[in-house]
C-alpha positions as a Markdown table, in Angstrom:
| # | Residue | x | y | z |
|---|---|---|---|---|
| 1 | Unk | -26.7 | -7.9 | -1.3 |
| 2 | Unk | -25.2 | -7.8 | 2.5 |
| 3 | Unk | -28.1 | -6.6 | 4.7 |
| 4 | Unk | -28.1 | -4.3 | 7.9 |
| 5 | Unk | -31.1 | -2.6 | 9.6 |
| 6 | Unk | -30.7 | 1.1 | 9.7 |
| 7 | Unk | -31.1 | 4.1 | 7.3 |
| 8 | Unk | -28.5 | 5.7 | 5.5 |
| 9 | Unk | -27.4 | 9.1 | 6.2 |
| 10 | Unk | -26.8 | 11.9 | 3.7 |
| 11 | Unk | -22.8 | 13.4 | 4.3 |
| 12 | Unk | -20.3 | 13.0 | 1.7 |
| 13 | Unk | -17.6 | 11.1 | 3.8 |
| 14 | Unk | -14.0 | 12.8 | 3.3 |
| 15 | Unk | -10.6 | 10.8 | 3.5 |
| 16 | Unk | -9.5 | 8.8 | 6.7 |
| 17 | Unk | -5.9 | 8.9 | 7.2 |
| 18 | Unk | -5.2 | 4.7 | 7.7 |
| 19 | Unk | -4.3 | 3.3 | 10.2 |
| 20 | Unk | -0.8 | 1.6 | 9.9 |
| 21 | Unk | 1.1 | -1.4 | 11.5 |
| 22 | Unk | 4.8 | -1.7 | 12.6 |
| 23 | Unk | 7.6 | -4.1 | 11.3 |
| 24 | Unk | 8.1 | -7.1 | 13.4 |
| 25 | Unk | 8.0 | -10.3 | 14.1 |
| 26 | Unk | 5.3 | -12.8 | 15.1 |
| 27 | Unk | 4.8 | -11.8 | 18.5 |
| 28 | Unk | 4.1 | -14.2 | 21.5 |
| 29 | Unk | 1.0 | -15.3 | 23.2 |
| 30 | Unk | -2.3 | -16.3 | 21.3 |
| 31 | Unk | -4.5 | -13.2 | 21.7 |
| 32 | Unk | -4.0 | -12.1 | 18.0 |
| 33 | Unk | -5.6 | -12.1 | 14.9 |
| 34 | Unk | -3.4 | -12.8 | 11.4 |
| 35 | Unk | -4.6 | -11.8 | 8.2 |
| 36 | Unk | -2.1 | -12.3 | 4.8 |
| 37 | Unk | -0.2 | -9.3 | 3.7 |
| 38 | Unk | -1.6 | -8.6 | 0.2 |
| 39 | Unk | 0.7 | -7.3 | -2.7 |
| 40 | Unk | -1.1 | -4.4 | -3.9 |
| 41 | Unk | -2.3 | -0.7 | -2.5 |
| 42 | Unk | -3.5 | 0.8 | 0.2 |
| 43 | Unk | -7.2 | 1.6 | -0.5 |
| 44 | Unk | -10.0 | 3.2 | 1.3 |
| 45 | Unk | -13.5 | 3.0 | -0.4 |
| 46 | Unk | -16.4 | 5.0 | 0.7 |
| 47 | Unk | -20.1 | 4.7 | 0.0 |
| 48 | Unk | -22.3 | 7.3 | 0.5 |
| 49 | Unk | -25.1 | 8.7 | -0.6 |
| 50 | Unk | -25.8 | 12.9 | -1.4 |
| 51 | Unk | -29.8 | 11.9 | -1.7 |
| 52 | Unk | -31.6 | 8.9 | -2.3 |
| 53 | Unk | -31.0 | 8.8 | -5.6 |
| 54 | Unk | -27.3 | 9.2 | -5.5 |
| 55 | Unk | -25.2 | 6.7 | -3.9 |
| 56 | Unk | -21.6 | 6.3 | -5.4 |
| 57 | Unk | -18.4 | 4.6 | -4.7 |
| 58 | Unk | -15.1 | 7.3 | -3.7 |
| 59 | Unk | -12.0 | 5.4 | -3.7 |
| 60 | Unk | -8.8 | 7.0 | -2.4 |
| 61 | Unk | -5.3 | 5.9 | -2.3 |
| 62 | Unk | -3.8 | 5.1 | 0.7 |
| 63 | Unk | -1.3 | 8.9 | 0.9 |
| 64 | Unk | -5.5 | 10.5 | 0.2 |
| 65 | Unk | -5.1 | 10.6 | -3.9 |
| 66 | Unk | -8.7 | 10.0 | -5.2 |
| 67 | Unk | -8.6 | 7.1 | -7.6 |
| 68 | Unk | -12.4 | 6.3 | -8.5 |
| 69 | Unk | -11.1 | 6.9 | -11.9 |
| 70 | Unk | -8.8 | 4.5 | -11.9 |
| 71 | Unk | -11.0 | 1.5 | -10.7 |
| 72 | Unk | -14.4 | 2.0 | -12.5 |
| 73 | Unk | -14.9 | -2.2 | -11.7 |
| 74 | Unk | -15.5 | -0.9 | -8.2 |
| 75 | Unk | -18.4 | 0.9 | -8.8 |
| 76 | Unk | -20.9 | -1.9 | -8.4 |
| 77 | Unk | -19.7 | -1.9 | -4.6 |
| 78 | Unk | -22.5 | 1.1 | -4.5 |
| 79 | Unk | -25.2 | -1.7 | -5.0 |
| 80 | Unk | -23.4 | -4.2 | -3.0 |
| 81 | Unk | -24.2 | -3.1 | 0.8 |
| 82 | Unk | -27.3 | -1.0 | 1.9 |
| 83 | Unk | -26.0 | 1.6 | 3.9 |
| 84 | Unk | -23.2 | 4.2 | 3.7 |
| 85 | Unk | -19.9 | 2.9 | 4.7 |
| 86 | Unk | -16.3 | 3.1 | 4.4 |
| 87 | Unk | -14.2 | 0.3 | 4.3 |
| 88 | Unk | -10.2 | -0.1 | 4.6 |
| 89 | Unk | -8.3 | -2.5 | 2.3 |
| 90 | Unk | -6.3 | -3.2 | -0.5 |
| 91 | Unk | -6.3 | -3.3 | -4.6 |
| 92 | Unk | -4.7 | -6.1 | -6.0 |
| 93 | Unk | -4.5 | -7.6 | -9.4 |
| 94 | Unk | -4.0 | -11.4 | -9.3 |
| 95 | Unk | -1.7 | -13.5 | -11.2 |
| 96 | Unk | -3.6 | -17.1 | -10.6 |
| 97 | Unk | -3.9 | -17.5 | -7.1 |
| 98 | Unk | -1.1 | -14.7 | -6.2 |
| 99 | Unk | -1.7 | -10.9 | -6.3 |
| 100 | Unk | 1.0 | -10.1 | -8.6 |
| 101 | Unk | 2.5 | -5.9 | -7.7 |
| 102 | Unk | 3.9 | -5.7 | -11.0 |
| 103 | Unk | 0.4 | -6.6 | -12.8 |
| 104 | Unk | -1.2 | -3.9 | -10.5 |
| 105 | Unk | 1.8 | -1.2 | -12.1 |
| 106 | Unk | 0.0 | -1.6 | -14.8 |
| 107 | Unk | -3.7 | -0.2 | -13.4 |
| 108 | Unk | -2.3 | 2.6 | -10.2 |
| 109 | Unk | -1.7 | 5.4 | -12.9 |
| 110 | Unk | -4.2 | 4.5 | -15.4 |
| 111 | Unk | -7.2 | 6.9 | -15.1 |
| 112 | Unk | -10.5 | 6.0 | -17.0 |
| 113 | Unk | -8.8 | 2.5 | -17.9 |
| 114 | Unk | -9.9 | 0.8 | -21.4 |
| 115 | Unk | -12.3 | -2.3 | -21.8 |
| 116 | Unk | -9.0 | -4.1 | -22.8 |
| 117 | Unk | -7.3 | -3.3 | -19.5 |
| 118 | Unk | -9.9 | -3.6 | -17.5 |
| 119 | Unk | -10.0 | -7.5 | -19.3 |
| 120 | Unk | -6.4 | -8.3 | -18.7 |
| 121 | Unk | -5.6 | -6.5 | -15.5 |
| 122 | Unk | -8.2 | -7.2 | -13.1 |
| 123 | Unk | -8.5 | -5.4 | -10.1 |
| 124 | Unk | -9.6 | -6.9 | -6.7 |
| 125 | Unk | -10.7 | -4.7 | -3.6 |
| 126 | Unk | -9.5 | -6.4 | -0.4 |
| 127 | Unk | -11.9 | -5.2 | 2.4 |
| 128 | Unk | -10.1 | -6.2 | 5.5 |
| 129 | Unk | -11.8 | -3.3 | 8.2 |
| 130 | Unk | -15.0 | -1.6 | 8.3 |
| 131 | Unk | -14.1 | 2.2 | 9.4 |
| 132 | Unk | -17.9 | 4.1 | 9.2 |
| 133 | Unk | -21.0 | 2.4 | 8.9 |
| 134 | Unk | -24.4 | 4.7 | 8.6 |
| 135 | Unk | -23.0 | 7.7 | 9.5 |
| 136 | Unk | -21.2 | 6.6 | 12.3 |
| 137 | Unk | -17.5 | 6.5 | 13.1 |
| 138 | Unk | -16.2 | 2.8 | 13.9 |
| 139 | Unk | -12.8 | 3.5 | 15.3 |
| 140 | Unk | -13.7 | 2.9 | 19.0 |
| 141 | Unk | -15.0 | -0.3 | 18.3 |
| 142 | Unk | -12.5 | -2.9 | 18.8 |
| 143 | Unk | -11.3 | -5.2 | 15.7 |
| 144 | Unk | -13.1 | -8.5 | 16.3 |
| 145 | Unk | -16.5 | -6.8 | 15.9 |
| 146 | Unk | -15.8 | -4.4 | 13.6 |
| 147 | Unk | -14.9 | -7.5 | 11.2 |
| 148 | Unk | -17.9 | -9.1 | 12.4 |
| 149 | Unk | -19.9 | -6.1 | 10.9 |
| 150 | Unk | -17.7 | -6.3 | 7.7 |
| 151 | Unk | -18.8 | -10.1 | 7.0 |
| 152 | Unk | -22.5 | -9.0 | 7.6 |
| 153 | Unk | -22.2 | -5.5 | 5.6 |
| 154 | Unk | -20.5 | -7.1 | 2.4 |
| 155 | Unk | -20.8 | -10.1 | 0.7 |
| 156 | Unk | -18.2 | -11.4 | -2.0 |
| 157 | Unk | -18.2 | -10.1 | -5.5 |
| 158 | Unk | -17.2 | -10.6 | -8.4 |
| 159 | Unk | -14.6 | -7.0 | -8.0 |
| 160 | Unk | -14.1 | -7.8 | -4.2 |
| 161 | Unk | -13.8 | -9.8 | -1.3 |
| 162 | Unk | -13.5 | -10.0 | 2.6 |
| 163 | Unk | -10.6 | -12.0 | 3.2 |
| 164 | Unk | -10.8 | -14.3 | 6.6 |
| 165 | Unk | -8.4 | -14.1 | 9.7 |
| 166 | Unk | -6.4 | -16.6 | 11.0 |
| 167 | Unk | -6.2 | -17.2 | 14.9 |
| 168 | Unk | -3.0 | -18.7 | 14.3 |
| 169 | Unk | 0.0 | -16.3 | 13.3 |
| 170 | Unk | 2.7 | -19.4 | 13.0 |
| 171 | Unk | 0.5 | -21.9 | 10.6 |
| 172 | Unk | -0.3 | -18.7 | 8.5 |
| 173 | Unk | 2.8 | -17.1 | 7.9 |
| 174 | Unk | 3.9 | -20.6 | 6.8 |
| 175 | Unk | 1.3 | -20.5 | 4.5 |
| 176 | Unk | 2.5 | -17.6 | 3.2 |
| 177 | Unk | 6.1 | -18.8 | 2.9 |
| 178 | Unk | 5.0 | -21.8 | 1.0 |
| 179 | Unk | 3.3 | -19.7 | -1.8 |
| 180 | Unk | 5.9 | -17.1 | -2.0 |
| 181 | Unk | 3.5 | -14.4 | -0.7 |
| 182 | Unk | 4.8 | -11.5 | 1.1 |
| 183 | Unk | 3.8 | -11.7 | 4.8 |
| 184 | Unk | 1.7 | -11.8 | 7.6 |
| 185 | Unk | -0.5 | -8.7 | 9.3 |
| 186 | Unk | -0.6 | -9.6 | 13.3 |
| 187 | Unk | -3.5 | -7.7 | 15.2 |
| 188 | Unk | -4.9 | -7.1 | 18.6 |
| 189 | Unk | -8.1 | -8.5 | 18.3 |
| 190 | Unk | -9.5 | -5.6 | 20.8 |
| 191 | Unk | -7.1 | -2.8 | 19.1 |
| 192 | Unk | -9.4 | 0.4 | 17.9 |
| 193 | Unk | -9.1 | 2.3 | 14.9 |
| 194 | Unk | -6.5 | 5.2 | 15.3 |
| 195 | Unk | -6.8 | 6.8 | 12.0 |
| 196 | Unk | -3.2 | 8.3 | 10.6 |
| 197 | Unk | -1.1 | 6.1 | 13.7 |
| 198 | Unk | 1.1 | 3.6 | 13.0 |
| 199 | Unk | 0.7 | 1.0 | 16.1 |
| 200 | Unk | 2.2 | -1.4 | 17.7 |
| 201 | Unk | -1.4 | -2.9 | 17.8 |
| 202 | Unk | -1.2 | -4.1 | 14.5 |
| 203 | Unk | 2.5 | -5.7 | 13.0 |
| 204 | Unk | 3.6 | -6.9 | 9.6 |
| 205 | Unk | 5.6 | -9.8 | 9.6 |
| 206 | Unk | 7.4 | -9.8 | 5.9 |
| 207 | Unk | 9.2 | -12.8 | 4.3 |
| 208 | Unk | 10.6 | -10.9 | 1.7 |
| 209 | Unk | 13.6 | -8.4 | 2.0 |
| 210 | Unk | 11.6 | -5.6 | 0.2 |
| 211 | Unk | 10.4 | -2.0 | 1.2 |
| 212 | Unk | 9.7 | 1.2 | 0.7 |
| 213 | Unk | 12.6 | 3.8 | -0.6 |
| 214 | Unk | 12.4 | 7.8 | -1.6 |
| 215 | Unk | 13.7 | 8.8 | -4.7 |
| 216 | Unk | 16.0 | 11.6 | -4.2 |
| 217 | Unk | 17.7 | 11.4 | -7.4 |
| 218 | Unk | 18.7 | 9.4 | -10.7 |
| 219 | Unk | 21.6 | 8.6 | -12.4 |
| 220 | Unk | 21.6 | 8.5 | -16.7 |
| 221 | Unk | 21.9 | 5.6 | -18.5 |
| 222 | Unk | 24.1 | 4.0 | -21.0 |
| 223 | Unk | 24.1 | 3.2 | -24.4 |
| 224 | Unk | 20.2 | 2.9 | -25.8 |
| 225 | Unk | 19.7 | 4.5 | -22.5 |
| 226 | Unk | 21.7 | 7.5 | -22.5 |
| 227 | Unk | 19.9 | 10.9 | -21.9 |
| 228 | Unk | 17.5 | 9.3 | -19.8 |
| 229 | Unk | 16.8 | 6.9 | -16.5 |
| 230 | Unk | 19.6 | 4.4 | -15.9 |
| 231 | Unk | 19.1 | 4.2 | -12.2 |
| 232 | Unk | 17.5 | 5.9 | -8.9 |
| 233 | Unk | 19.0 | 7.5 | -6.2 |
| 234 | Unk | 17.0 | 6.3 | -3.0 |
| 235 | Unk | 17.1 | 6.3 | 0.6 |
| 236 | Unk | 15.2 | 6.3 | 3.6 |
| 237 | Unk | 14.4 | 8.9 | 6.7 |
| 238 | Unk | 16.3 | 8.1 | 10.1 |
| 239 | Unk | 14.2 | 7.2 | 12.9 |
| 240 | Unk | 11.8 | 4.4 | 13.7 |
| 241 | Unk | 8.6 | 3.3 | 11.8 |
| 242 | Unk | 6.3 | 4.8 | 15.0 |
| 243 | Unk | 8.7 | 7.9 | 14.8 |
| 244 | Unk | 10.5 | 9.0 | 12.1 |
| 245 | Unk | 12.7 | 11.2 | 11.6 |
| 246 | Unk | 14.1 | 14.1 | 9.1 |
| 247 | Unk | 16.8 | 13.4 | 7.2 |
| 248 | Unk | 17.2 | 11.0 | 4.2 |
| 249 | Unk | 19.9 | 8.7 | 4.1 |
| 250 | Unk | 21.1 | 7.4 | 1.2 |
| 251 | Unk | 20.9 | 4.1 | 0.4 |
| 252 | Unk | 21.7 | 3.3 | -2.7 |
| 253 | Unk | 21.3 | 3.2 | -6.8 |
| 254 | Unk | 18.7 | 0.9 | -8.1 |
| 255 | Unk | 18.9 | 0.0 | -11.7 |
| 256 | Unk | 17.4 | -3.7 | -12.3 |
| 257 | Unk | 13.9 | -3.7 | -12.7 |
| 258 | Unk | 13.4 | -0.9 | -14.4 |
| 259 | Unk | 11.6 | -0.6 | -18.1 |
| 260 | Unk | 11.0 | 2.4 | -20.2 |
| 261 | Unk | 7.2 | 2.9 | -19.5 |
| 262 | Unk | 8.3 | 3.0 | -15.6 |
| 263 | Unk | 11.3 | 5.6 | -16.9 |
| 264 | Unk | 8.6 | 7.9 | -18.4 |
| 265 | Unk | 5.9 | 7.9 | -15.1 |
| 266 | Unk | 9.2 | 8.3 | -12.8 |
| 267 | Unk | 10.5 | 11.3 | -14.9 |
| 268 | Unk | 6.9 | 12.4 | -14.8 |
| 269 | Unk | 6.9 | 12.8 | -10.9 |
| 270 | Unk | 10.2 | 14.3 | -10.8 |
| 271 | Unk | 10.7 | 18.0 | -10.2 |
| 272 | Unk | 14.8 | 18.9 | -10.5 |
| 273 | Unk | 16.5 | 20.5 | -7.8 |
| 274 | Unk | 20.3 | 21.7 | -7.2 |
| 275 | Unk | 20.3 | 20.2 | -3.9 |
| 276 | Unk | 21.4 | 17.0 | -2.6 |
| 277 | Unk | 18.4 | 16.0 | -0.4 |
| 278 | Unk | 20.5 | 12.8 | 1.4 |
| 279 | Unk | 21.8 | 14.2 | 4.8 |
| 280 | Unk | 25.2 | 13.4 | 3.5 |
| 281 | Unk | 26.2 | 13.6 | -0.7 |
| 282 | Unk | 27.0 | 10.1 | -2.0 |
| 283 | Unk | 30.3 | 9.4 | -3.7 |
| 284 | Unk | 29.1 | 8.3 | -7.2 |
| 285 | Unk | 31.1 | 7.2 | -10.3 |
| 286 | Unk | 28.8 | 9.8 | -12.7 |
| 287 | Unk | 27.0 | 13.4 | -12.1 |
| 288 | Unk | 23.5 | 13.2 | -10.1 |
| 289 | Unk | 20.4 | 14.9 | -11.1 |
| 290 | Unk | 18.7 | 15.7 | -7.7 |
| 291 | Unk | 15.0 | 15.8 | -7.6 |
| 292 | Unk | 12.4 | 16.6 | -4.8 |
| 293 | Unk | 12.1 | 13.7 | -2.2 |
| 294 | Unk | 8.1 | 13.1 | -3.1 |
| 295 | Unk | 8.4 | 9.9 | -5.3 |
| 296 | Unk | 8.2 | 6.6 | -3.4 |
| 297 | Unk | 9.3 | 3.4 | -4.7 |
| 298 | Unk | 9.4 | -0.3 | -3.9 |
| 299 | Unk | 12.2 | -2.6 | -4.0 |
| 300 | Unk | 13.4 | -6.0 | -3.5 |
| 301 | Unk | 17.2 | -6.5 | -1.9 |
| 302 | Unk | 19.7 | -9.7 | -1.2 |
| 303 | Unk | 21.6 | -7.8 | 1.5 |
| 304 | Unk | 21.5 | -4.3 | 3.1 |
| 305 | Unk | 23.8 | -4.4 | 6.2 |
| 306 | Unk | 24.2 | -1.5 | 8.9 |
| 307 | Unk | 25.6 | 1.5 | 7.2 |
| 308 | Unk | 25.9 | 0.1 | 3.5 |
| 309 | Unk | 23.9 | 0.5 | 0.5 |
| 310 | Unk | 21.7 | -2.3 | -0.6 |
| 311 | Unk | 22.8 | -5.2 | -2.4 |
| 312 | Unk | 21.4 | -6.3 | -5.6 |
| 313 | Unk | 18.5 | -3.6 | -5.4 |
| 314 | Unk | 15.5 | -4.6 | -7.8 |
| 315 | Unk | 12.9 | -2.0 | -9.0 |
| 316 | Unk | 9.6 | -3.2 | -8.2 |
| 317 | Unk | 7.3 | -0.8 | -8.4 |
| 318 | Unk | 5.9 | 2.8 | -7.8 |
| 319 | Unk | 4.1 | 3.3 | -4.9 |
| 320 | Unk | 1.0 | 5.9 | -4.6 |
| 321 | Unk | -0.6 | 4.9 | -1.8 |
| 322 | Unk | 2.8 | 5.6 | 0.6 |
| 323 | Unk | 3.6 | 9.1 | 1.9 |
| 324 | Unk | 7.4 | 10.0 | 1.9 |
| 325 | Unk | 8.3 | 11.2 | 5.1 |
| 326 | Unk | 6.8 | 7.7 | 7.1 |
| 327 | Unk | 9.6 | 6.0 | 5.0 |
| 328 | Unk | 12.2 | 4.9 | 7.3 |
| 329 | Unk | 14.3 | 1.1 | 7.5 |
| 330 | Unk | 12.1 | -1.7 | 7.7 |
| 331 | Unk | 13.8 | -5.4 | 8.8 |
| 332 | Unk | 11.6 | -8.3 | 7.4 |
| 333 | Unk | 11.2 | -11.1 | 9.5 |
| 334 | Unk | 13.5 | -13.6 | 7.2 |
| 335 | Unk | 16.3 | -12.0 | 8.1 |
C-alpha cells in the first residue's frame, strides 16, 4: 500500500465533471508531457471514507453515471492508498498487450457482473491524474506534481495501474502507430485541472479515423433482420470541440459492426420521436424511425470528406462515458 502522511477526512466526494482535451496534432516545442490514448472509458474513482470504519470505492462514468456496480474488481482500490482520493482515468479490458473497446462492450452495461465475466473480461483502471487527495481539491496544482502525488498515492495492482508519461510526443505516437493503438494525449506539464473544460492544454493526437457520433435514428433491416436494427442514423453537432454548437448534422447510416446483443442495448436506449432531430432530413432509400438524440456511439471510417457522409462506417461501440451535445467533427491526426 502507497503511503502519504495525513489523515483522512470524512465527506462523501460527489462527481467531478472531467476535464477534456481537444483534437490535434503533435504540437511544437518540448514543454509537454505524452501519455497513450487508451481504448476504453472515461472513469473517475473516488475513495472516501463516511467513518473509520467505512471506506469504499464510487466509480462514475465519465457523462456522471455511477458504475461501482459494474466493476466490483475495483473495490480493492479502497485498501490500496491511505487517504481519501479521487482519481481520473480510464477502464480498459486488454486483449494481450492491447486494450481491446470491443472486449470492454462486453463489461460498460453489465451491472453486478458474474464470476465468469469477471474471469474472461478483465477490467483495468488506468489512473492517469490525481484530482482530490485528503479532502482537498487538486485542480490548481499543475500536472507534473499532481502525477508526482499519483505515483506516491497508488502503487500497481493487480485491477489497476499508473501508466508513465513520455517527454517525447514524436517517439510515442510512433509507438503507438506501431502497435495499432489509437493515439497520443499531449499535455502542458504546468496545465491545472479545469473540471467540465475541454482545453487546449491538453490535445489528443488519434491515428485512427474514428469518433464519436449521436444516434438520431435507425433504419430496419433485411431479411433475418427485418422488424428490427439494420442501421443507425448518426451525426454530429456543428461547432468546434471547445465550442459546440446546436444542431445535428447528419452524417450518415452505419450498418457494419453491428450484432444482435448491441441491437437489443441500442433499442433499449432509444425513446421514438416524430421528429427529424438532423438540422436538415436526409434523403434515404427506406422510412426512418427517429429517436431522441441521447445515445452516443463510436465508429471507425475510411473517408468522410467536407459535406458527405462517411465512407465505409463501422459500428464499434456504445459509449456511456460521452455526453451528446460535446459531440462535434473530430480530424485524427492520420489524415
Amino acid at each position: 500500500m502507497a503511503s502519504v502522511a495525513g489523515s483522512s477526512s470524512s465527506k462523501r466526494r460527489a462527481f467531478i465533471a472531467p476535464m477534456k482535451a481537444v483534437p490535434g496534432h503533435i504540437p511544437p516545442g518540448n514543454d509537454w508531457l505524452a501519455e497513450l490514448k487508451w481504448d476504453g472509458m472515461r472513469m473517475q474513482a473516488s475513495i472516501d471514507s463516511a467513518s473509520s470504519n467505512d471506506r469504499r470505492v464510487t466509480l462514475w462514468s465519465g457523462s456522471g453515471r455511477n458504475v461501482t456496480s459494474h466493476f466490483p474488481e475495483l473495490a480493492g482500490l479502497s485498501d490500496a492508498v491511505d487517504l481519501d482520493a479521487v482519481f481520473d482515468g480510464e477502464a480498459a479490458v486488454f486483449d494481450g498487450t492491447r486494450p481491446s473497446f470491443q472486449r470492454l462492450q462486453h463489461r460498460i452495461h453489465v451491472s453486478n457482473p458474474t464470476n465468469v465475466l469477471l474471469t474472461d473480461q478483465p477490467v483495468v483502471y488506468l489512473a492517469f491524474d490525481l484530482l482530490a487527495l485528503d479532502g482537498q481539491d487538486l485542480f490548481d496544482v499543475p500536472l507534473v506534481d499532481r502525477r508526482r502525488l499519483l505515483h506516491q498515492v497508488l502503487d500497481d495492482g493487480a485491477s489497476w495501474r499508473v501508466p508513465q508519461h513520455s517527454g517525447d510526443p514524436e517517439q510515442l505516437f510512433a509507438l503507438a502507430r506501431e502497435h495499432e493503438l489509437e493515439g497520443i494525449i499531449c499535455k502542458r506539464p504546468q496545465s491545472k485541472y479545469r473540471p467540465g473544460r475541454r482545453s487546449p492544454d491538453w490535445i489528443k493526437v488519434k491515428l485512427r479515423k474514428r469518433q464519436e457520433f449521436v444516434v438520431g435514428g435507425w433504419l430496419d433491416g433485411t431479411g433475418s433482420l427485418t422488424g428490427t436494427i439494420g442501421s443507425l442514423l448518426v451525426g454530429v453537432h456543428d461547432g468546434s470541440p471547445e465550442a459546440p454548437g446546436t444542431d445535428l448534422l447528419f452524417a450518415g447510416a452505419v450498418g457494419s459492426g453491428l450484432r444482435d446483443d448491441t441491437r437489443n442495448q441500442l433499442a433499449s436506449l432509444f425513446t421514438a420521436t416524430d421528429t427529424c432531430p438532423f438540422t436538415h432530413v436526409p434523403k434515404l432509400d427506406k422510412t426512418p424511425h427517429w429517436v431522441d438524440p441521447v445515445a452516443v456511439v463510436e465508429v471507425e471510417y475510411s473517408l468522410w470528406e467536407d459535406d458527405a457522409q462517411l465512407w465505409h462506417p463501422s459500428f464499434r461501440g456504445i459509449r456511456v462515458d460521452r455526453e451528446p451535445h460535446d459531440v462535434v467533427r473530430e480530424t485524427p491526426a492520420a489524415e
